[in-house]
C-alpha positions in Angstrom: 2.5 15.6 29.6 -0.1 12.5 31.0 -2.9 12.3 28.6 -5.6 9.7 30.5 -6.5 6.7 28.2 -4.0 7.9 25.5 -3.6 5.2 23.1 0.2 4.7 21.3 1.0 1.4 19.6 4.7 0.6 17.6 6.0 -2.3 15.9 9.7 -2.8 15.2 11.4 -6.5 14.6 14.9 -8.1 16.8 17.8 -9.1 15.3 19.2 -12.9 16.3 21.3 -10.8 18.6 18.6 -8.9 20.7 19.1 -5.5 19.1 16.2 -3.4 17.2 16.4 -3.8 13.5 15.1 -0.6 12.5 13.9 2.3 14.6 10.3 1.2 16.5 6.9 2.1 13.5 4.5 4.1 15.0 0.9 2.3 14.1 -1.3 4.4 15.8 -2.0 7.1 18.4 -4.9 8.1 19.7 -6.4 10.6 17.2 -7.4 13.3 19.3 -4.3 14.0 20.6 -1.9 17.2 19.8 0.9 16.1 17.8 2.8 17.8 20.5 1.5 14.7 23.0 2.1 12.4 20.4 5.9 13.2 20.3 6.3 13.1 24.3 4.9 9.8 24.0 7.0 8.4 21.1 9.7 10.0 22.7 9.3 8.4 25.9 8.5 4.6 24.0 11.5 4.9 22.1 13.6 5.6 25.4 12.1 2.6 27.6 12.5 0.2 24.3 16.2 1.4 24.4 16.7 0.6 27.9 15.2 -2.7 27.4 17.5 -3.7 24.7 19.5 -5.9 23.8 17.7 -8.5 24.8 19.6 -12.0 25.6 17.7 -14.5 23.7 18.4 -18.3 23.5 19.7 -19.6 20.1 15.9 -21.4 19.6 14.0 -17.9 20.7 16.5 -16.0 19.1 15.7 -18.4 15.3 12.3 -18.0 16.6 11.7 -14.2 16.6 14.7 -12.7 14.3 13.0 -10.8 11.8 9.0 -10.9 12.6 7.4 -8.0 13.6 5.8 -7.5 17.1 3.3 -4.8 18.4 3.1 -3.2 21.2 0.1 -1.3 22.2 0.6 1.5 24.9 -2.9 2.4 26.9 -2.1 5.2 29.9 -4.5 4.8 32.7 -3.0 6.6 34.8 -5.0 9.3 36.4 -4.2 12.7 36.5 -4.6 15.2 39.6 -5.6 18.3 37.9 -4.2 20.2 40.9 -0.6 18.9 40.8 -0.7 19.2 37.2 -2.8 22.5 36.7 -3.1 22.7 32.4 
């Protein structure tokens, strides 16, 4: 379920060994969307951030980053053909 310019940013923290420390904070979502959208999008960070992990880290990065939060912000741009995708 595209939503055009839907906004979804998480923050979540690494452990020395590359893995999540917690499940991935939603900060914010765009607040005109349905929950519904919401969830397909959480749903669908949560999958690519577990695909991504662990990463490998060197032993500097990995003292360097263990523990502080990052954010990601999530902007989708991609445009939607209303006849492919007829709502």
């Amino acid at each position: 379920e595209a939503r055009h310019g839907m906004e979804y940013t998480i923050r979540f923290a690494f452990k020395r060994d590359g893995t999540v420390i917690a499940p991935p904070r939603m900060t914010y979502s765009s607040h005109d969307a349905p929950s519904a959208v919401r969830d397909v999008y959480r749903d669908a960070v949560d999958a690519a951030l577990k695909r991504c992990t662990p990463l490998h880290f060197s032993g500097g990065m990995a003292g360097a980053v263990a523990g502080r939060p990052i954010a990601i912000r999530f902007v989708d741009e991609r445009t939607i053909d209303r006849q492919q995708n007829p709502q």
